[in-house]
C-alpha positions as CSV (number, residue, x, y, z in Angstrom):
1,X,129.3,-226.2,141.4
2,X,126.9,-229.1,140.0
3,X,123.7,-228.9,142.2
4,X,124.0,-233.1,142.4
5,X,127.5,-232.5,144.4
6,X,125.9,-231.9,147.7
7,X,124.1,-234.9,147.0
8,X,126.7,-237.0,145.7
9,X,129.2,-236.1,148.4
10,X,126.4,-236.9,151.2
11,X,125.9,-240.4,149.9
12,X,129.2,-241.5,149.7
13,X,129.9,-239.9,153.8
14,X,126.8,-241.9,154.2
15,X,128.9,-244.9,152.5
16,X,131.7,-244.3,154.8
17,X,129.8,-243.7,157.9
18,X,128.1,-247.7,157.3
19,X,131.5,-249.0,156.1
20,X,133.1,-248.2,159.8
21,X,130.6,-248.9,161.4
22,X,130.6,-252.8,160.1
23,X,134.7,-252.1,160.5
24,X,134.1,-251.2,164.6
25,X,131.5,-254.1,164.9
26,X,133.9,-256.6,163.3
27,X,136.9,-255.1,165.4
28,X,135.2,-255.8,168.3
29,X,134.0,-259.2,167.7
30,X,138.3,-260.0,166.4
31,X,138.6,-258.7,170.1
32,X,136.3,-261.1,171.7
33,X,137.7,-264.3,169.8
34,X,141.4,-263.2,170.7
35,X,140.5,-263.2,174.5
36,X,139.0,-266.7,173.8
37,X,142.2,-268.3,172.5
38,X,143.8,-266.1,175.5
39,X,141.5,-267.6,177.8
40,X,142.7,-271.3,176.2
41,X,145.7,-271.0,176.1
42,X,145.9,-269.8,179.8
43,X,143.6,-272.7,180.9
44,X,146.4,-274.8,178.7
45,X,149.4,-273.3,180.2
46,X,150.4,-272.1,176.9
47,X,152.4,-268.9,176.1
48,X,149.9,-266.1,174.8
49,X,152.1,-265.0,172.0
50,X,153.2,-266.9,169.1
51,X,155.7,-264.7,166.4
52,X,155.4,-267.5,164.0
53,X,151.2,-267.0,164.2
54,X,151.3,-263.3,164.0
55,X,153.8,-263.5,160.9
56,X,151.8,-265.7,159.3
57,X,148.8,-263.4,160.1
58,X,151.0,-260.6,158.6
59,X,151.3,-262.6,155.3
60,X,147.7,-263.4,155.1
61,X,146.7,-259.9,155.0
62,X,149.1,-259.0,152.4
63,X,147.7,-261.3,150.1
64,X,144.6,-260.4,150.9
65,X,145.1,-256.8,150.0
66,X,143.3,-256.4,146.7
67,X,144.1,-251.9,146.5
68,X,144.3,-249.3,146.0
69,X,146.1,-249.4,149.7
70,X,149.1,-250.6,149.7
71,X,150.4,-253.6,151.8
72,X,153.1,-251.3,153.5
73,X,149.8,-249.8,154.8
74,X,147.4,-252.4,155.3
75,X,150.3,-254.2,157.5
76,X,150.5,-251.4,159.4
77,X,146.8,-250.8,159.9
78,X,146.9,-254.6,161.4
79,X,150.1,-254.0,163.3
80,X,148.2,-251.8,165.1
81,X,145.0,-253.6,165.4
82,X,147.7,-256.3,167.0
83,X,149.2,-253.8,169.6
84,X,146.1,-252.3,170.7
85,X,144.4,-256.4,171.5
86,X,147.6,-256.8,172.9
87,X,146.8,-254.1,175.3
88,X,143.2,-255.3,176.0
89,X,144.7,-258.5,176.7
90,X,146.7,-257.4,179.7
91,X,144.2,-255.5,180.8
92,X,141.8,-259.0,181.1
93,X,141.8,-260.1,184.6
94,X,141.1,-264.0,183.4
């Protein structure tokens, strides 16, 4: 085994471990802008979802997508992101 491997493999988990970190801290602040167009649309009397927004959402991210994932996976990464606001939305007494 190369004696930098150890060292190589422990910089790039150090890589990874920085990289989801910023991906949990921007999760969370997605979260808190969602509840604010919740909260406006509430105060509005506006429905809370909007299929057209959420496909167009969809669309965005697939362009986005630069790889190696695949859009087939990065739309279901952020179909999941989507259910689980969803979720944190209901559970916001506003």
């Amino acid at each position: 085994m190369n004696p930098d491997f150890k060292e190589q493999v422990s910089k790039y988990r150090d890589e990874i471990n920085r990289i989801d970190k910023e991906i949990v801290d921007y999760l969370n602040e997605r979260a808190r802008i969602v509840l604010e167009i919740k909260r406006l649309k509430k105060k509005n009397n506006l429905p809370l979802y909007d299929a057209k927004r959420e496909e167009e959402l969809l669309d965005n991210i697939a362009k986005y997508n630069k790889g190696p994932l695949y859009n087939d996976n990065i739309i279901q990464i952020f179909e999941s992101i989507l259910r689980n606001v969803q979720i944190l939305e209901r559970g916001e007494d506003l």
